[in-house]
Every structure is written in C-alpha cells, then in structure tokens.
C-alpha positions as CSV (number, residue, x, y, z in Angstrom):
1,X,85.1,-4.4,151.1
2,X,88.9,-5.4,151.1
3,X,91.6,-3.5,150.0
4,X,93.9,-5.3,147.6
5,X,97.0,-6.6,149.0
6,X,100.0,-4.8,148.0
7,X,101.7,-6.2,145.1
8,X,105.2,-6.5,147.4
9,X,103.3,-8.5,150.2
10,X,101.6,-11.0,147.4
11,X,104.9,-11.6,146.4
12,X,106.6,-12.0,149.8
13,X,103.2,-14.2,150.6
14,X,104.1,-16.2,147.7
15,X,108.0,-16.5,147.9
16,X,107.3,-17.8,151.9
17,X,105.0,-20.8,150.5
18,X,107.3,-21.6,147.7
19,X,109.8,-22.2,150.2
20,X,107.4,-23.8,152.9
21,X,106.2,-26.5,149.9
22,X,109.4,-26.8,148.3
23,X,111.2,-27.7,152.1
24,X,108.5,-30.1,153.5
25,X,109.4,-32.5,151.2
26,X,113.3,-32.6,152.8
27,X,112.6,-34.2,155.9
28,X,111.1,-37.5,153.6
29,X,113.9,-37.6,151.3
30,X,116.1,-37.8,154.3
31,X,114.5,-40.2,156.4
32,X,114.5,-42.2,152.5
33,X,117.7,-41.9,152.4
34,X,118.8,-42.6,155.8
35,X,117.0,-45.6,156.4
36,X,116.6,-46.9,152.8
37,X,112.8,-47.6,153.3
38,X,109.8,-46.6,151.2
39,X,107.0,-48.9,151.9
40,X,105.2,-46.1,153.5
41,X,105.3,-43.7,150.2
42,X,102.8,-44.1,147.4
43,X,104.2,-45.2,144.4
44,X,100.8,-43.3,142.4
45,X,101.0,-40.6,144.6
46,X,104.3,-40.0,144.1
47,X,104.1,-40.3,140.6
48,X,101.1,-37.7,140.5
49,X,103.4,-35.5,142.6
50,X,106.4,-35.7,140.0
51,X,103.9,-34.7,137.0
52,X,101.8,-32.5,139.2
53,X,105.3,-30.3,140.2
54,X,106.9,-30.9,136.4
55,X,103.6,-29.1,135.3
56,X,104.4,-26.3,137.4
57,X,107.3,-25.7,136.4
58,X,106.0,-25.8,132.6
59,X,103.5,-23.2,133.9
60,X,106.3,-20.8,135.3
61,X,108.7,-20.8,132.3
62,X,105.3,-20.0,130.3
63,X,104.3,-16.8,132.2
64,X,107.7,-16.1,133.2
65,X,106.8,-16.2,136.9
66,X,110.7,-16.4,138.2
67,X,109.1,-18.0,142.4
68,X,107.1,-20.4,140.3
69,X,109.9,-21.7,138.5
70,X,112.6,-21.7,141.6
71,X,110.4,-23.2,143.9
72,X,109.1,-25.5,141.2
73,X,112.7,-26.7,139.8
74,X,113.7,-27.3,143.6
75,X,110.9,-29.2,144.4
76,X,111.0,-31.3,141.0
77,X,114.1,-32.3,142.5
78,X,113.8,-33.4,145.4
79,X,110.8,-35.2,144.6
80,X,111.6,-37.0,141.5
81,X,114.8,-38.2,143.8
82,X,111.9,-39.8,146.2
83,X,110.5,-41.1,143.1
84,X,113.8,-42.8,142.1
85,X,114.3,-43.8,145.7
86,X,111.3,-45.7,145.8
87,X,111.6,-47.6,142.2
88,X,114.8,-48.1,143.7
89,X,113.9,-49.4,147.6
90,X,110.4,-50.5,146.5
C-alpha cells in the first residue's frame, strides 16, 4: 500500500501545476498579440475556458485555498484578455 504524500510535497506538487497551467497560456496571448491573428482559437472553447477558470476561482475564495485562487486569478487574466483579443481580431 502507499504512503500518503506529505502534506508539504502536495502543496509544492500543487503550487508547480498552478504555475505550469497558469504560464502555458502566455506564449498564445503573445503570439495574439504580436501578430494580431486569432482564426486559429476557438471562440466556444475559449469561452468555456473563461467560465471554466472564473469557476475556479469562485471555488478557491470558497474553501479558502490561497494556490487556487493565485493561480486561478492569473490565469482568468490572461485568458479573458485572449477572449477579448479574439472578439476583437475575430
């Protein structure tokens, strides 16, 4: 049987994918807004994104999760600027 995880590694574990998620979405909003071209991004997608990420964040404040809610915010952010990039660029 497995040992738990220690409760300092689950947090590392989760502070490393809030960053990885929250920064892979960096490199599209700067080739967006570089080249001013969004034909390639789903508009739905996108949108489900914006919600999916808003939710998260909703979820974080709730149970106080302080990660949740950084990496959430950031990646509200950056995505909702995609959003408005591609309403924008079409």
């Amino acid at each position: 049987m497995l040992e738990p995880l220690r409760p300092a590694l689950v947090d590392a574990i989760g502070i490393v994918a809030a960053i990885l998620t929250t920064l892979c979405w960096v490199p599209q909003a700067l080739k967006i807004v570089r080249d001013r071209e969004t034909r390639a991004i789903s508009l739905p997608g996108t949108l489900l994104c914006v919600a999916g990420v808003g939710l998260w964040l909703v979820y974080g404040l709730a149970v106080a999760d302080t990660p949740l809610i950084g990496s959430s915010a950031a990646t509200l952010a950056i995505t909702a600027a995609i959003l408005a990039l591609k309403i924008r660029h079409g």
